[in-house]
C-alpha positions, 0 to 999 in steps of 0.5 A: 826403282827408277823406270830411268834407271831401269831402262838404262839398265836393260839398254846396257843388258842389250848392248853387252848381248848384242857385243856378246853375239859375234864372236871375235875371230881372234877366239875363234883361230885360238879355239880351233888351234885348242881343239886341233891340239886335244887341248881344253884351255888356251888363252890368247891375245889381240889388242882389242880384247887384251888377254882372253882364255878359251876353255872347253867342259863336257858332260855325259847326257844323263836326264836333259840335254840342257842339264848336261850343257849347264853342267858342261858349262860349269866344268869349262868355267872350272878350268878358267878359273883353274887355268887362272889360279883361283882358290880351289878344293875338292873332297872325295869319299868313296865307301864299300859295303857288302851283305850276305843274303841266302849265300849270295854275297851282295857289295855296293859302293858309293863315291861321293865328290865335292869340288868348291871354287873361290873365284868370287867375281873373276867368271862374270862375263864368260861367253859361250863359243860353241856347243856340240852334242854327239848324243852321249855328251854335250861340250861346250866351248866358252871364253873371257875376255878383259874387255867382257869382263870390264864391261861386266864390272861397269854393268855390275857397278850400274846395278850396285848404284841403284840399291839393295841386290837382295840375296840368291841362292842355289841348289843343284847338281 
């Protein structure tokens, strides 16, 4: 990779960071409405961003508290995408069992729940608001903007333009 490019490329990491730390008090007034409403997802409108969506996820604290924000975090990216139309299915299989041990009858089920979401390239840009941890539950407010995901596109073109992405995969919860 070209050390140019390469330099150009974290400049404009940290010019989408650095655009990114304040947040636009537009989301702000739409978030606080949001949340004053019981709400989890309200979308808004100012002429410089355009067309923005706040959201809000929570997660209950079981393991790390940063495990319950990521989680968190994705349940609020799931309501964008939901609020936006995107292409979702989700599979749940529930099984009961039940044995019978000296007398004692034993019954144990399982739950399992499979949610799939085809939004491709419509979360890039989603920025964090707010996060709130009460002890038992982490919530998480975040919100896209138009203008973040524009620039997302421009730094994702960037990165097309200087070769092979190679492949990442994931496992997890």
């Amino acid at each position: 990779m070209n050390n140019f490019k390469l330099i150009a490329l974290i400049l404009a990491c940290i010019g989408v960071t650095a655009a990114s730390a304040e947040v636009p008090q537009p989301v702000v007034r739409v978030a606080k409405e949001m949340q004053s409403d019981g709400a989890e997802v309200r979308a808004g409108f100012s002429k410089g961003l355009g067309v923005f969506i706040v959201a809000s996820g929570s997660a209950r604290i079981s393991g790390t508290k940063a495990g319950a924000k990521e989680r968190a975090r994705a349940d609020a990216k799931l309501k964008i995408a939901t609020f936006m139309g995107a292409q979702i299915s989700s599979k749940t299989r529930s099984e009961v069992s039940e044995s019978s041990v000296n007398g004692c009858v034993e019954i144990k089920e399982f739950f399992s729940s499979v949610t799939e979401v085809d939004v491709k390239q419509l979360l890039k840009g989603v920025q964090d608001l707010s996060s709130d941890d009460d002890g038992e539950t982490v919530t998480v407010v975040v919100y896209l903007t138009t203008k973040a995901q524009d620039k997302t596109a421009e730094l994702n073109a960037a990165v097309n333009a200087m070769g092979d992405e190679g492949t990442v995969r994931a496992v997890g919860e």
